[in-house]
Structures are given as C-alpha cells and as structure tokens.
N, C-alpha and C positions, 0 to 999 in steps of 0.2 A: 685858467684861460686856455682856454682850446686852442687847435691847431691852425682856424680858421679867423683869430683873431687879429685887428688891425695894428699891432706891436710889430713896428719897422724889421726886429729879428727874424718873422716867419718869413717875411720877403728874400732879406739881405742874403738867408742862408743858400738859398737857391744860386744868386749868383755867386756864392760861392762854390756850392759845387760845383757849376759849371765849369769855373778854373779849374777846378782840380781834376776833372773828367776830362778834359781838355788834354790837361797834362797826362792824363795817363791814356788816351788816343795814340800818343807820342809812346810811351812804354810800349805796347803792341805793334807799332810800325815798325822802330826800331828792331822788335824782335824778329822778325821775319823780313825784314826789308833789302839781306841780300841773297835770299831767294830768286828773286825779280834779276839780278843783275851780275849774279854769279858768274856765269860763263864771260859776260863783258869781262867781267874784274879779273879772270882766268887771262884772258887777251891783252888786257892795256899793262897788267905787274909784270907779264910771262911768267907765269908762277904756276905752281900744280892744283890740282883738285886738293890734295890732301891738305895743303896749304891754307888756300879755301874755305876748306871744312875746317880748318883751325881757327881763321878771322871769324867766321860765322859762330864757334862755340864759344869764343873769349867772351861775348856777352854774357852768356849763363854764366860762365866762371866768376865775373865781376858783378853779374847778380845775384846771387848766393853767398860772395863774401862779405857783403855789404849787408844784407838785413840785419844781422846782430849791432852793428854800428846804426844801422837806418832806426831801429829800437829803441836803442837806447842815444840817441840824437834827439829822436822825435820827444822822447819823456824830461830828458834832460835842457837839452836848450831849446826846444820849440819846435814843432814841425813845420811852421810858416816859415823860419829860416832857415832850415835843413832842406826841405824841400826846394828853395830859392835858389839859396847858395850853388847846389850839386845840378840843379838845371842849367848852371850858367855854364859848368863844364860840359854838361851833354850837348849844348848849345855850341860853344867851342870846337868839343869832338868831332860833331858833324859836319861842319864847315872845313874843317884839315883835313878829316876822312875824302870831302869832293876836292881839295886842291893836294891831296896827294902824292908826292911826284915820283913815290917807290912804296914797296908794300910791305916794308918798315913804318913807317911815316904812316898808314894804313893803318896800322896793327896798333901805334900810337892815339890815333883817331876812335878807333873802335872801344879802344880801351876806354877813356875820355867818356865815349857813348854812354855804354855800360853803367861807368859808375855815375855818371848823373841821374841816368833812368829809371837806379838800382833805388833812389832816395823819393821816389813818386807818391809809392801805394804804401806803404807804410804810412809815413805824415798824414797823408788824406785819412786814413784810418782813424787815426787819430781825430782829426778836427773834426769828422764829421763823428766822431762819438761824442764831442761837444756841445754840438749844434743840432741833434737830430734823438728823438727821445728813443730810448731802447728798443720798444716796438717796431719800432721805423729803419733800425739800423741796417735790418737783414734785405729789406727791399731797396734802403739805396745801394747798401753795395752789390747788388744784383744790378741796378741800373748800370753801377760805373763798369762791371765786368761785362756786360754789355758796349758800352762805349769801346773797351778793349776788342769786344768783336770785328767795331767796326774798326776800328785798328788794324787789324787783320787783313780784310776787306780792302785799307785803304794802302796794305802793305804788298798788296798784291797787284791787282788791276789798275787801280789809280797812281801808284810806280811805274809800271809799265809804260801808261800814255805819259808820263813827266820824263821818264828816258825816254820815251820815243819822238817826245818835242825839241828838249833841249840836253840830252844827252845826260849820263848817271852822276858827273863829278856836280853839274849849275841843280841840278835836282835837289844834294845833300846837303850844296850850300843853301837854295832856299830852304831847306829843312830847319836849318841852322836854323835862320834871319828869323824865320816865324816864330821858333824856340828863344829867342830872345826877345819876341813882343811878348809870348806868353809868358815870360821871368819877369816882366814891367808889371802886367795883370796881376798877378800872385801876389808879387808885393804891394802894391796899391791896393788889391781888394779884400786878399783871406785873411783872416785873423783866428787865433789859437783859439778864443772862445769870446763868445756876446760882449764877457766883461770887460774883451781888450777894448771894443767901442763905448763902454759906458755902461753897457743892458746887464739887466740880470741874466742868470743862468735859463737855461730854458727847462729846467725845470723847476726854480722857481716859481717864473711864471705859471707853469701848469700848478705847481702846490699839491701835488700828490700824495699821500700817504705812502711811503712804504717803496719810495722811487730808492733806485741804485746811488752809490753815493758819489758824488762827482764833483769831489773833492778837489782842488787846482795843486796840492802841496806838492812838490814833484819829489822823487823816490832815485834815491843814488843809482849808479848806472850798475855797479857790480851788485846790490842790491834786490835790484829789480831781476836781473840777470840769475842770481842764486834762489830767487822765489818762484820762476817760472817753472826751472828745471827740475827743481826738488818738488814741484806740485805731483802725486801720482795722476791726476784726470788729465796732465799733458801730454801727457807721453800716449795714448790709445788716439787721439787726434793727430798726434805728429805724424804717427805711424800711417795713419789714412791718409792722411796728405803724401806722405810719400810714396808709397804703393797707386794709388790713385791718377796722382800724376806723373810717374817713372810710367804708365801704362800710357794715359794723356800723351807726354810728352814723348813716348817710343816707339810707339803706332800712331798716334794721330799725328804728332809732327814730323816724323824723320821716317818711316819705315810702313806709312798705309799707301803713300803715292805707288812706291816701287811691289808692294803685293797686288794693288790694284792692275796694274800696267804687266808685271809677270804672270799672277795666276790666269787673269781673268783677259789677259790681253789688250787692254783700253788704251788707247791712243793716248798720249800726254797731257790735250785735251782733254777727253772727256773725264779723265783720272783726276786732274786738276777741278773741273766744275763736281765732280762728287766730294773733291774734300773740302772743297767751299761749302757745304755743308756742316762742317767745323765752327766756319766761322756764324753762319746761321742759326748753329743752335746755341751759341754762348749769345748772341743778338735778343735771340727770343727766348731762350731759356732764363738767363741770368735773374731778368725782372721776375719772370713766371715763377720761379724756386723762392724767390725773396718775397714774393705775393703770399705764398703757399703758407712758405715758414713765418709769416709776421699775422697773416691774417685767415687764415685760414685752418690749419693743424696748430696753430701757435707753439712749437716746436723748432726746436734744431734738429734734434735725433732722429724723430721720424724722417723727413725731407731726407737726409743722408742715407741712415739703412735705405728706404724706397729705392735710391739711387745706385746706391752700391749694391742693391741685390738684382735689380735692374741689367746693370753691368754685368754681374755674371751670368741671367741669360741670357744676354747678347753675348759675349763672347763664346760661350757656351754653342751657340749656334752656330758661329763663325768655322769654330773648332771641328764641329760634329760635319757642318756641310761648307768647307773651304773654297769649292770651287762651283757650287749650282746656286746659288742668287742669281734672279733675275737685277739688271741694272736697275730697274725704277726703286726694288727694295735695297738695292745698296746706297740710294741717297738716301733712304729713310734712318737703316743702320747707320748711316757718317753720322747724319741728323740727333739722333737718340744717343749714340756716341757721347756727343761733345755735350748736349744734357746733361747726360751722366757722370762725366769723368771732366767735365770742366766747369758748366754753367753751375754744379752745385758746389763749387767749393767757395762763393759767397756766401752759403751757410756755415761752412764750415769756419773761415774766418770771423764771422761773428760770433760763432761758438768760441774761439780763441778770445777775442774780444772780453766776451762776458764772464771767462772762467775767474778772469780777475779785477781789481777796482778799475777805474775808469782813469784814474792819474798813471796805471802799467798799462794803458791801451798798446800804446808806440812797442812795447816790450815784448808783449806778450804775441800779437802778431805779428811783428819781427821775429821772432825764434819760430813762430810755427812756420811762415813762410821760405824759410831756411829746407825746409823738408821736401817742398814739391820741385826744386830743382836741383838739391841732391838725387831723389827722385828723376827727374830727367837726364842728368850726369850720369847716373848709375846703368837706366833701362837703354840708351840709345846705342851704347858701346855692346854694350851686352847681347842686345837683341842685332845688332851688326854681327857679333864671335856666333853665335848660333846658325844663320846662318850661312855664314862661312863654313861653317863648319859640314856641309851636304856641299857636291861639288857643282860648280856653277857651269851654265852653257858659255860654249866660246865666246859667243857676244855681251856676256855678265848676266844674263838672266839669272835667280834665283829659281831652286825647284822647287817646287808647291811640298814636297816632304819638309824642307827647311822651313818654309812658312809655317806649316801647321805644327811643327815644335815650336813654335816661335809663340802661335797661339795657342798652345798648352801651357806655355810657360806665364802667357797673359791670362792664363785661366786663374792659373794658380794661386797668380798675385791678386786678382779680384776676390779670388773666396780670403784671402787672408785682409783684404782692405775690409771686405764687408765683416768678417770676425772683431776687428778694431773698430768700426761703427758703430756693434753692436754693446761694444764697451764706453762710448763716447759719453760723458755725462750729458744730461739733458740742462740744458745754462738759461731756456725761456723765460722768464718772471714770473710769469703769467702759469705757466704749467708746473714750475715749483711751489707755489706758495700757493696755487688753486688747482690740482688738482683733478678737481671734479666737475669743472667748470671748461664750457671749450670754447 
C-alpha cells in the first residue's frame, strides 16, 4: 500500500505531527524568549545583567541535562507520556515565571520551563519514527526544525507586540494557558504507534521487503544507554554536533549581534533584521536539506559534508575579510549560516536515528542531542574569554582584532566539524544496500 492510500493511518499521522510541531514552536520561543524582554526583567527584579545572563542560560543547562533522561523515557515508558507529563511543568513554569514577585521565584519558573521543553524533540523523534517510513524521516524532521524557525520568529517580534500590548508578566502567563491547551491535544490525539489505535504498523501496510525493523519490544534504559556509547560510528557524529553547534550557538546566538553592531557599526536595528536571517534559513532551509537527503542525493553523508564544507568557506571569508562586506551580502552570509550550521542538523539527527533499531530511536537521539548544547555551553563562554581578552573601548566596544581571533578560532572548529563529517557513517537504506542506484 502506498503512501497515497485511503488507510485512516496516512491521514491521522499528519495530525499528529502537527501536535508535536506545535509543541516544539513552544521549544524555540522559549529559547530566546528573554531576549525580547531582558532589560524590562533587569528593571522590574533590580537585578544585574550578569544575573540576567544567568536566568537566560539556565535553560540550556536544564536542556542538556535532560536528554539522556528525555531518551531513555521516550524508549522506556513512552514518548506520548513523557512528552505530556514534562509539558505540564513547562506549562506551570511559564505561568510563575509572569506572576513572579522576586527573581528567585524567576529562576524557579525558568527552571520549570527548561525541563518541560527539554522532554519535546526527543519523544516526537520517536513517534514520528513510528509513523513515517524511513525515507520520509529526514524531510519531516526538516519540516519540524522549521517550525522551530518560526519559533524564533515568533520569540522575537511577535513578544515584542504581546509586551508592548499587555505587558511581559500577562504575556508568560498566556503562554502558559495555551501550553496547557496543547497538553489536552497531545493527550487526546498522539499515540506511540498505529497499533495503539488498532492499525497495523505502517510498514506493514507498505509490505516492503527488506524495510528496517520496527520492532515495539522496548530495551532497558541502562542498556540502551551502554549500546549507544560503546557504538564506534557515534562518536564522529557526536563530535559534529558539537563543534557545529558550539559555532551555531557562539556566533549566531550570543556573539554575531555584538560583531555586527562593533566591527561594522549597524544600528541595533538593522544588526537585529540581518540575524533574522537565522531564523530564515532554518524556515527554508530545514525542509530543503530533508528534500535533498530523502529524495534526491538519498544520503545523510553527503547533505552534511556539502554543509560542513560550505561552513568553512564562509567562515573562511569572514576571517580573510572581517570588515569589507557589503550589507546586502551579510544577509546572504546570516542566510547560508544558519543552512549550514543549523537547518542541516535534521540530517544529522536522522543519521543518529538510523545508526540503531527503531525501539533505541528515544536513545540514541537523546545522547546525540546532548552534544550540540554542550556545544553551545562550551563555545559562548569561550568566544566571550577571547575577546576579552584584546582591550575593549570605554563604551564596551569590542576591537575587530578580538573578533577576527574569534573567527580563527570558528575556523578551526569548522575544519575539524567537517573532518567528523567526513567520518559520519552513511545510515540511508537506499545507498547501503544499493549502491549503484540513485
């Protein structure tokens, strides 16, 4: 049975993704969402920047500590109620985060956030390796890191206009209120696989010869946990995930605004509409990379190397000419940027995906995703010591010397991402077992 047949499953799954993309909308906003409102939350605590910048990292911290839990949840008791469960906290979170009445009670809140939002992309990984035949996997989850863009997007500007209506605390709480219609959704509609409604597998239906095995038996937690780590082909992907995204996350989250606005002089403005081009390219990139790699190069490996070599000659140019871009080409580089070093790690997590059965999905991308925000922890402190480390102008400007060590040191780690790429086992069905066939 094909993909276009009238079996209730090929409909149903759709609305299930949508919940789950839904929910992870909510992941992205969250992650950037006191961006927008920083300086307020500086004024209403009386609290420092550095402070600030503490509430604002606790998220990564509590999402980093949680994948290896979010993993083996997902394999173990289910990802429809893992994912449920830790929404209902992020749901909570947000709501105490807007009636906060000290910046304790804040940090409580945040925290709350974090670990609900931490239990999203995992599960959905999961379910939708259920529901969606191997071929397919690499383009939806380019869709959902898409939805993450608009996430972005919607953590930005459309925050903005919600604090500038009704003020940042009645914003978090509807944040909240909606985060708990979508915990009603989830439960009422996603299910772990076809058979929880009755349906067969969907790949029985197809009846394939020689399909992956997708087997329901579920695999102990420390089990799964000791099969990932001890695989040699994990560890050349980990590795690219984290290099990749300590870059991702060092320059294009925390440290391209303030080069933008120092070397080149841009108003807050127009520094801000160039890294909106971030979210741009993970929008249009995500699908286009999961196009590539399912239907077109039918590849993991290639789409990644392209990427990651990509990346080095855009840094590479960055490095070589720090301060003569014209503006129109620096939206192009944000653009090709976040292609490269974000919209393609939906390949990359279906490579984790496929490196093992389909009952260690929850595991196996849980431990990868562990990497690209060690990754971000690592490169943002880091690439901060650097340049400090060159003396800064009375009004905190950075000097374009620090910068361009800064992008030496982003060079560096891209030739070593793309050395890890080029190590990446190739996991497509299709280019294993044929070869010679495209």
């Amino acid at each position: 049975m094909s993909d276009h047949a009238p079996h209730p499953l090929f409909r149903y799954r759709w609305l299930i993704f949508s919940v789950l993309a839904l929910a992870y909308f909510f992941v992205y906003f969250h992650r950037l969402s006191l961006s927008v409102v920083a300086d307020t939350l500086v004024d209403d605590f009386n609290t420092t920047a550095g402070t600030m910048g503490l509430l604002g990292s606790i998220y990564f911290y509590c999402y980093a500590a949680m994948q290896l839990p979010a993993g083996l949840l997902s394999d173990s008791v289910g990802p429809r109620r893992t994912v449920t469960f830790f929404l209902i906290a992020g749901a909570v979170g947000s709501i105490l985060f807007g009636l906060a009445p000290t910046i304790e009670i804040a940090f409580v809140g945040r925290i709350l956030v974090g670990l609900g939002v931490s239990m999203v992309f995992i599960p959905t990984m999961k379910i939708l390796s259920q529901w969606f035949y191997p071929h397919e996997f690499a383009t939806m989850t380019g869709i959902l890191n898409a939805v993450g863009g608009v996430g972005v997007l919607a953590a930005t500007w459309l925050l903005a206009i919600m604090t500038g209506s009704f003020g940042w605390r009645l914003s978090f709480e509807l944040i909240g209120g909606c985060t708990f219609v979508l915990v009603f959704l989830l439960w009422v509609i996603v299910r772990d696989r076809p058979q929880d409604n009755g349906w067969p597998s969907i790949e029985d239906l197809d009846n394939r010869a020689g399909s992956v095995d997708l087997s329901v038996q579920t695999i102990g937690l420390w089990a799964g946990l000791k099969k990932v780590f001890s695989h040699p082909r994990f560890w050349p992907l980990a590795l690219w995930f984290f290099f990749d995204n300590g870059i991702f996350f060092g320059f294009g989250g925390l440290w391209g605004g303030p080069y933008l606005m120092h070397v080149y002089g841009l108003s807050r403005n127009t520094a801000g509409s160039v890294l909106s081009m971030i979210a741009w390219g993970m929008i249009f990139g995500s699908p286009l990379m999961g196009f590539f790699s399912d239907r077109v190069v039918k590849s993991r490996k290639i789409p990644i190397v392209m990427c990651s070599t990509l990346l080095v000659l855009l840094i590479t140019g960055l490095y070589l000419c720090p301060t003569g871009l014209p503006l129109p080409l620096l939206y192009v580089v944000f653009f090709v940027f976040a292609v490269c070093a974000a919209a393609i790690v939906a390949i990359g997590f279906t490579s984790a995906k496929e490196l093992f059965p389909v009952n260690m999905a929850g595991t196996s991308v849980g431990m990868v995703n562990l990497f690209p925000f060690i990754g971000g922890a690592v490169y943002m402190p880091l690439l901060g010591a650097l340049l400090d480390a060159y003396p800064a102008s009375p009004s905190g400007v950075y000097s374009t010397e620090g910068y361009t060590r800064m992008l030496l040191v982003l060079l560096i780690s891209a030739l070593i991402a793309l050395g890890c790429a080029l190590m990446i086992k190739e996991t497509h069905i299709r280019r294993q077992s044929s070869p010679g066939r495209g």
